[in-house]
PDB file of N, CA, C and O in Angstrom:
ATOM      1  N   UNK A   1     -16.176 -18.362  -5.168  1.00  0.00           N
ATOM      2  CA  UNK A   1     -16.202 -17.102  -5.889  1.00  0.00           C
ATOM      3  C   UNK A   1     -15.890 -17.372  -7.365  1.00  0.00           C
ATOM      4  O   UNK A   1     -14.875 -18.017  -7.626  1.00  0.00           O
ATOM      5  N   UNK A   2     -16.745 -16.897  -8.430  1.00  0.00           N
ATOM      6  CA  UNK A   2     -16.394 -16.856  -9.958  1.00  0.00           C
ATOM      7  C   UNK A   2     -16.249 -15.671 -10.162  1.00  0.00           C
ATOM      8  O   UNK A   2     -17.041 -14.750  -9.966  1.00  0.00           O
ATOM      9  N   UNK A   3     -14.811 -15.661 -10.727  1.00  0.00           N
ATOM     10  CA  UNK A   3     -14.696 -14.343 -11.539  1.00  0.00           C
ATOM     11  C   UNK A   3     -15.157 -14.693 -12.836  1.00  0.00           C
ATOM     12  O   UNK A   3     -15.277 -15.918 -12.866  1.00  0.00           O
ATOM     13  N   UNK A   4     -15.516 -14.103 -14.080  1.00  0.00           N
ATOM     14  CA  UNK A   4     -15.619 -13.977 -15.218  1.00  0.00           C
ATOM     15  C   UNK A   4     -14.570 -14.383 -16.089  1.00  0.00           C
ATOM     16  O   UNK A   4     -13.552 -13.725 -15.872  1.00  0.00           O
ATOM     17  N   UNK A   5     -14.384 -15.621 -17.418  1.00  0.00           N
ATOM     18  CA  UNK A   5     -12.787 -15.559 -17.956  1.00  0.00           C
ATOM     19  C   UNK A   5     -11.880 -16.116 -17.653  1.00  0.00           C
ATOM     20  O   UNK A   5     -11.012 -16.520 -18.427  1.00  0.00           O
ATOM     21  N   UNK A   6     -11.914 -16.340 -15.650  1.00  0.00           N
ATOM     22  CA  UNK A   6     -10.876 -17.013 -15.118  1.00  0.00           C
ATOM     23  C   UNK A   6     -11.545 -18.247 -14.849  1.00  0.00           C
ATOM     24  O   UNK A   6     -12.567 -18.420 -14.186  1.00  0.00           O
ATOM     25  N   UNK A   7     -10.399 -19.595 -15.816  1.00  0.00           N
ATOM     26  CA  UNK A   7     -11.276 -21.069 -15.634  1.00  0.00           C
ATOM     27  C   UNK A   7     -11.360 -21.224 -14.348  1.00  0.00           C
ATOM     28  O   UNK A   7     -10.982 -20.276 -13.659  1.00  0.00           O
ATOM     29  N   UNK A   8     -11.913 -22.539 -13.623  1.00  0.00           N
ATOM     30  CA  UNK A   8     -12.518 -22.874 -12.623  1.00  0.00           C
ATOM     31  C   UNK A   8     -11.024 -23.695 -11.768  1.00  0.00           C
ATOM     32  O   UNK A   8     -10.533 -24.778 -12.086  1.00  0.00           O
ATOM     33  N   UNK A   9     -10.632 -22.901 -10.800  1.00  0.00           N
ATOM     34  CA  UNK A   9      -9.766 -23.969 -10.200  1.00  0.00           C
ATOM     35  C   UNK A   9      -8.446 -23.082 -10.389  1.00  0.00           C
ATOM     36  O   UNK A   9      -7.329 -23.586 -10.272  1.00  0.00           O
ATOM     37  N   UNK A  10      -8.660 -21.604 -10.716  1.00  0.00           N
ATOM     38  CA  UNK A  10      -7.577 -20.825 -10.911  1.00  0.00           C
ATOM     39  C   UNK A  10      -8.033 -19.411  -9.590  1.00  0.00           C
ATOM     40  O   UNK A  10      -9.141 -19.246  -9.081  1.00  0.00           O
ATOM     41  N   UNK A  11      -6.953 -18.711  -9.373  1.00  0.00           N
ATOM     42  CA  UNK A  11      -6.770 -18.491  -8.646  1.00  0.00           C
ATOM     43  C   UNK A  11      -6.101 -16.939  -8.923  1.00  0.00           C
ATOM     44  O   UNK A  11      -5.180 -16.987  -8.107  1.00  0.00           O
ATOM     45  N   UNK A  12      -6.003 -15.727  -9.504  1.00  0.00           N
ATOM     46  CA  UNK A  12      -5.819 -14.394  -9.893  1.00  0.00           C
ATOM     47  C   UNK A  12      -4.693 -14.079  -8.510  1.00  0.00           C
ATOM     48  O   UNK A  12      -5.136 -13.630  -7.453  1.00  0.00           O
ATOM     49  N   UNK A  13      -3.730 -14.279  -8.636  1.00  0.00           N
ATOM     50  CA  UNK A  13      -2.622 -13.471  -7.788  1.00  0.00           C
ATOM     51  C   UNK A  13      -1.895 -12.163  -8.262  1.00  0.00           C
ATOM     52  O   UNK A  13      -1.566 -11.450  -7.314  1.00  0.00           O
ATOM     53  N   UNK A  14      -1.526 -11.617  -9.654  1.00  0.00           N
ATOM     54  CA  UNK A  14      -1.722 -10.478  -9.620  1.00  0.00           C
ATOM     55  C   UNK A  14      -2.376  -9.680 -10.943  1.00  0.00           C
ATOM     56  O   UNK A  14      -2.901 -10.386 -11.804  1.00  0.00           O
ATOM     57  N   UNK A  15      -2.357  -8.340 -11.112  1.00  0.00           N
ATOM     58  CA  UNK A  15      -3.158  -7.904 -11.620  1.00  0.00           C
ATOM     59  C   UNK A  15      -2.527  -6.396 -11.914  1.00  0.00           C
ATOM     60  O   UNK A  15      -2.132  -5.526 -11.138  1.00  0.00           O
ATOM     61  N   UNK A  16      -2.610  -6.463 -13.592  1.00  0.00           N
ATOM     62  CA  UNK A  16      -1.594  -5.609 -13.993  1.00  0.00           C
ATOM     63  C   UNK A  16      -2.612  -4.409 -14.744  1.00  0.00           C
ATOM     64  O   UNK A  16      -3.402  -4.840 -15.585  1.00  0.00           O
ATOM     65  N   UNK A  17      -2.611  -2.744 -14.426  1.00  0.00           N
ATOM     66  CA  UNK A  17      -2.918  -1.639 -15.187  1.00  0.00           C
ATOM     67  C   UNK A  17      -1.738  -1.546 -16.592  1.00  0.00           C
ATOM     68  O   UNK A  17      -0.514  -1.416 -16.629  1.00  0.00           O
ATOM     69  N   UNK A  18      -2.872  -1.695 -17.731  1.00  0.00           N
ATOM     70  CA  UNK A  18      -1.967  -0.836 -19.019  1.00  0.00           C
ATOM     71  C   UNK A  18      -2.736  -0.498 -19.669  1.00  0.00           C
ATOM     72  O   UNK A  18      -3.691  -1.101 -20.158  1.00  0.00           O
ATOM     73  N   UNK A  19      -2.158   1.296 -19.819  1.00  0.00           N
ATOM     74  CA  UNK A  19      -2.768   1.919 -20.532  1.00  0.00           C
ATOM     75  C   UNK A  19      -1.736   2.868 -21.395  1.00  0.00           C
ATOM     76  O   UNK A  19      -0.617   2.499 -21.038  1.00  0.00           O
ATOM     77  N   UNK A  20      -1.636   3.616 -22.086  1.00  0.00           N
ATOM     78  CA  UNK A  20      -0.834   4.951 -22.341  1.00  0.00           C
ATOM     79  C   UNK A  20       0.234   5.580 -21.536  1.00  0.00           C
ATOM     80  O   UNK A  20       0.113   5.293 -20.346  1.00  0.00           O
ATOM     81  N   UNK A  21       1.256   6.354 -21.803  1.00  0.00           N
ATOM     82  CA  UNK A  21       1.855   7.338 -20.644  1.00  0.00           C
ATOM     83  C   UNK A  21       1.159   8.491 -20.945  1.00  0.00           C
ATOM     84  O   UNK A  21       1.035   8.748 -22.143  1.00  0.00           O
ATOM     85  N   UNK A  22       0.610   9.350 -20.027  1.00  0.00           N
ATOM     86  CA  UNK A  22       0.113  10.756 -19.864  1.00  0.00           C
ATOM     87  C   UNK A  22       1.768  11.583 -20.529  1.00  0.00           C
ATOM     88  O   UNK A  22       2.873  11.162 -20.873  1.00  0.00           O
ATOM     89  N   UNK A  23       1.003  13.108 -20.421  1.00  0.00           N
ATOM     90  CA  UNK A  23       2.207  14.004 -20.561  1.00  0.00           C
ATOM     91  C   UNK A  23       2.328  14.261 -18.758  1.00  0.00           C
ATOM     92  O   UNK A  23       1.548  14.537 -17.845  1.00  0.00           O
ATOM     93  N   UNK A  24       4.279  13.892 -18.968  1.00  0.00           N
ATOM     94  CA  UNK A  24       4.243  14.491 -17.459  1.00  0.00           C
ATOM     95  C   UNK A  24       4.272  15.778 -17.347  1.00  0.00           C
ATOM     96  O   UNK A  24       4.609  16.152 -16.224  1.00  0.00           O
ATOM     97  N   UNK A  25       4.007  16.720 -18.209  1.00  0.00           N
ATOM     98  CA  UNK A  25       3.739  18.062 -17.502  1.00  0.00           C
ATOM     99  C   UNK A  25       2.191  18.452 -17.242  1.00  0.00           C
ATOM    100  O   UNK A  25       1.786  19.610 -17.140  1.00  0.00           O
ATOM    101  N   UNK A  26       1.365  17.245 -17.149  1.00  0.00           N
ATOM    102  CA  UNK A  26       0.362  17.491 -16.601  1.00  0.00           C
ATOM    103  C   UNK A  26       0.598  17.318 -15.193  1.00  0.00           C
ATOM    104  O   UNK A  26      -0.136  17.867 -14.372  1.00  0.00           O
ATOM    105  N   UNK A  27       1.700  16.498 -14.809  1.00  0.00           N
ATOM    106  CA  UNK A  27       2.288  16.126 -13.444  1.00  0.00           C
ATOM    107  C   UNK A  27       2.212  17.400 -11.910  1.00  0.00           C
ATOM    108  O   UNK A  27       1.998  18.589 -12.148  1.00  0.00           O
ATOM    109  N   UNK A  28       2.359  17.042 -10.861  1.00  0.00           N
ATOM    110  CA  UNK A  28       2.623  18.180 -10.102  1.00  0.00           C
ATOM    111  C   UNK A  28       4.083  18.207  -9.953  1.00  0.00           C
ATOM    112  O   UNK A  28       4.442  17.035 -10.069  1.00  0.00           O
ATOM    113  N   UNK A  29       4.874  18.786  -9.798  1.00  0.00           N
ATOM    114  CA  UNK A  29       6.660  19.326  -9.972  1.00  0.00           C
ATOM    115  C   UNK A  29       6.988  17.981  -9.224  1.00  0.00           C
ATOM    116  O   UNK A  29       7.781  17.272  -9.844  1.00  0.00           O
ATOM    117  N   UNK A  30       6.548  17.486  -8.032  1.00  0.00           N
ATOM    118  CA  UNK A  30       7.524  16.734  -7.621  1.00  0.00           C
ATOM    119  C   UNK A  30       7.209  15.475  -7.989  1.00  0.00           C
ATOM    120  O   UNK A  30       8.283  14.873  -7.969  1.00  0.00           O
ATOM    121  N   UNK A  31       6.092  14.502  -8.412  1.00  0.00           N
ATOM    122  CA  UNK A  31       5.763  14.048  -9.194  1.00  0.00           C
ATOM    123  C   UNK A  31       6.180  13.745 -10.986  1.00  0.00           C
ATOM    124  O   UNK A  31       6.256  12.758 -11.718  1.00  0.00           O
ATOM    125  N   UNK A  32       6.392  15.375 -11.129  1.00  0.00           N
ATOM    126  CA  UNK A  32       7.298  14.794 -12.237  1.00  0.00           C
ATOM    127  C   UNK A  32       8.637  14.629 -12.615  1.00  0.00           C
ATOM    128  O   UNK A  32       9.124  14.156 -13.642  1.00  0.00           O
ATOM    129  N   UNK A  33       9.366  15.302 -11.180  1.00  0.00           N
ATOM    130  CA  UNK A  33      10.393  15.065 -11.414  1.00  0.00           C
ATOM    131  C   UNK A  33      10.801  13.740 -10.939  1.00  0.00           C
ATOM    132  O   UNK A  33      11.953  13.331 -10.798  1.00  0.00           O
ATOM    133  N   UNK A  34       9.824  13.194 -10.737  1.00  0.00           N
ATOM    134  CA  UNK A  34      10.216  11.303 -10.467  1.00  0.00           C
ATOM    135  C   UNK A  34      10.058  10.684 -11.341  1.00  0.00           C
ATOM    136  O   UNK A  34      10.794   9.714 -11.524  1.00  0.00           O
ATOM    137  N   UNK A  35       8.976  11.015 -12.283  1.00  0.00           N
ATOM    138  CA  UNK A  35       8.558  10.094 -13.530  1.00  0.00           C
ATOM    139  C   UNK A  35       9.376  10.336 -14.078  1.00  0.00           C
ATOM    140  O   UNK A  35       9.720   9.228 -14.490  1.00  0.00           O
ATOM    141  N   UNK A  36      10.512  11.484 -14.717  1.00  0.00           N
ATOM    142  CA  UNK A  36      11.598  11.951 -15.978  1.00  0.00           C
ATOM    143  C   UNK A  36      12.753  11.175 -15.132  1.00  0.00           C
ATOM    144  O   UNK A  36      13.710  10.947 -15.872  1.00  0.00           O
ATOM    145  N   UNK A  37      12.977  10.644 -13.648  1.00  0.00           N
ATOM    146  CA  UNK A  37      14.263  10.001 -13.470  1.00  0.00           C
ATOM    147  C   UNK A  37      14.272   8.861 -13.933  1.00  0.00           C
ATOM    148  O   UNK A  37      13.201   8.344 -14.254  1.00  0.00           O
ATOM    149  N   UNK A  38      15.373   8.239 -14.073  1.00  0.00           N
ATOM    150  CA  UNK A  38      15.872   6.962 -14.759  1.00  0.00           C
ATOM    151  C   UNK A  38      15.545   5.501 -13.860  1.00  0.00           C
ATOM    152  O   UNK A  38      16.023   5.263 -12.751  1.00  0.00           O
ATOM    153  N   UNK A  39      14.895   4.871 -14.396  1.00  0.00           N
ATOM    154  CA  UNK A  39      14.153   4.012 -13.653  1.00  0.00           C
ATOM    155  C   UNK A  39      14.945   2.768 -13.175  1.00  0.00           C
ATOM    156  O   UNK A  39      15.520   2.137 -14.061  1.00  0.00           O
ATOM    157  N   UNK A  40      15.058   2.321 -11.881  1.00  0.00           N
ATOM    158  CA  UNK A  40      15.715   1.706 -11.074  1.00  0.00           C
ATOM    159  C   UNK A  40      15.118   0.139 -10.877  1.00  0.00           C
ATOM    160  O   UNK A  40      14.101  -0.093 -10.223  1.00  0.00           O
ATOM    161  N   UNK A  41      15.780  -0.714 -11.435  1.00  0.00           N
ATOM    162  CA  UNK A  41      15.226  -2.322 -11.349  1.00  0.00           C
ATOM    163  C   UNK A  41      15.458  -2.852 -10.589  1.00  0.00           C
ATOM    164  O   UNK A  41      16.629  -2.574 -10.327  1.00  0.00           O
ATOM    165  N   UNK A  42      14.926  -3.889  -9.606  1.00  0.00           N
ATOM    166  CA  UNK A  42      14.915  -4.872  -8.862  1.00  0.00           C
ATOM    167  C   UNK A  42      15.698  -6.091  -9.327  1.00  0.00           C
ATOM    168  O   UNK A  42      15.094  -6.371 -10.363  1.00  0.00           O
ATOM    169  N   UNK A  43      16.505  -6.834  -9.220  1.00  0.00           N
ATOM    170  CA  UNK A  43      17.457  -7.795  -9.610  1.00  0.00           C
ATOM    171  C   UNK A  43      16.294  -8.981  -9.624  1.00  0.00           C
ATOM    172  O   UNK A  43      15.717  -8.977  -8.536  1.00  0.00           O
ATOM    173  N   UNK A  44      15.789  -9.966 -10.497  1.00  0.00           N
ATOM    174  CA  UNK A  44      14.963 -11.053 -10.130  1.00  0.00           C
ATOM    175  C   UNK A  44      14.994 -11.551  -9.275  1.00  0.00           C
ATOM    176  O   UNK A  44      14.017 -12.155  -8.833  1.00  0.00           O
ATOM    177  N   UNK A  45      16.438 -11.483  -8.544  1.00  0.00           N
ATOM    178  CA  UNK A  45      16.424 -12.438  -7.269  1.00  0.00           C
ATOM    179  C   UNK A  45      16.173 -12.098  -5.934  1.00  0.00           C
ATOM    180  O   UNK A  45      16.323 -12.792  -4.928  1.00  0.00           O
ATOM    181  N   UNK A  46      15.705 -10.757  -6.064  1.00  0.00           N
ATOM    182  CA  UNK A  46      15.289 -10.112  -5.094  1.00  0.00           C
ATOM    183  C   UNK A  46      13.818 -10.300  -4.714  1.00  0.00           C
ATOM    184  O   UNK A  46      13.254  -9.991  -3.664  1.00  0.00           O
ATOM    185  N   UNK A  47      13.390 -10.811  -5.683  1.00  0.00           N
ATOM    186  CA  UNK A  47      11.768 -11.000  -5.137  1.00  0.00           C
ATOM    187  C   UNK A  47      10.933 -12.701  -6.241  1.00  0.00           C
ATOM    188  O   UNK A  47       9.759 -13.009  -6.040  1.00  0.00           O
ATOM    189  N   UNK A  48      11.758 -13.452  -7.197  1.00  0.00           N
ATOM    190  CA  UNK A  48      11.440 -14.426  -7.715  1.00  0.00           C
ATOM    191  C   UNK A  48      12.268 -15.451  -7.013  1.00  0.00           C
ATOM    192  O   UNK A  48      13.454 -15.296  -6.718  1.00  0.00           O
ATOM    193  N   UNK A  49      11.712 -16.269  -6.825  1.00  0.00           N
ATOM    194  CA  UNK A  49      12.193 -18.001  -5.603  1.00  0.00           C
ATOM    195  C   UNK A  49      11.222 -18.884  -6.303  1.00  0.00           C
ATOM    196  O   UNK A  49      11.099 -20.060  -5.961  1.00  0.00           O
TER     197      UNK A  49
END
């Protein structure tokens, strides 16, 4: 399989969306009241080995 860009002998494991933040009051209520809470991190060592 060739992807496009990716040299030969590589291998795409993940794959990141970036774009803008919307307004969350385009949101539906419960939806936005998740996006306005305070965002909760994963410790590195919880998922990097």
């Amino acid at each position: 399989m060739h992807i496009p860009d990716i040299p030969e002998g590589y291998v795409p494991v993940t794959v990141m969306a970036l774009d803008y933040p919307g307004s969350p009051d385009t949101l539906h209520p419960v939806l936005r009241e998740r996006e306005l809470a305070p965002r909760v991190r994963k410790a590195l060592g919880e998922f990097v080995f």
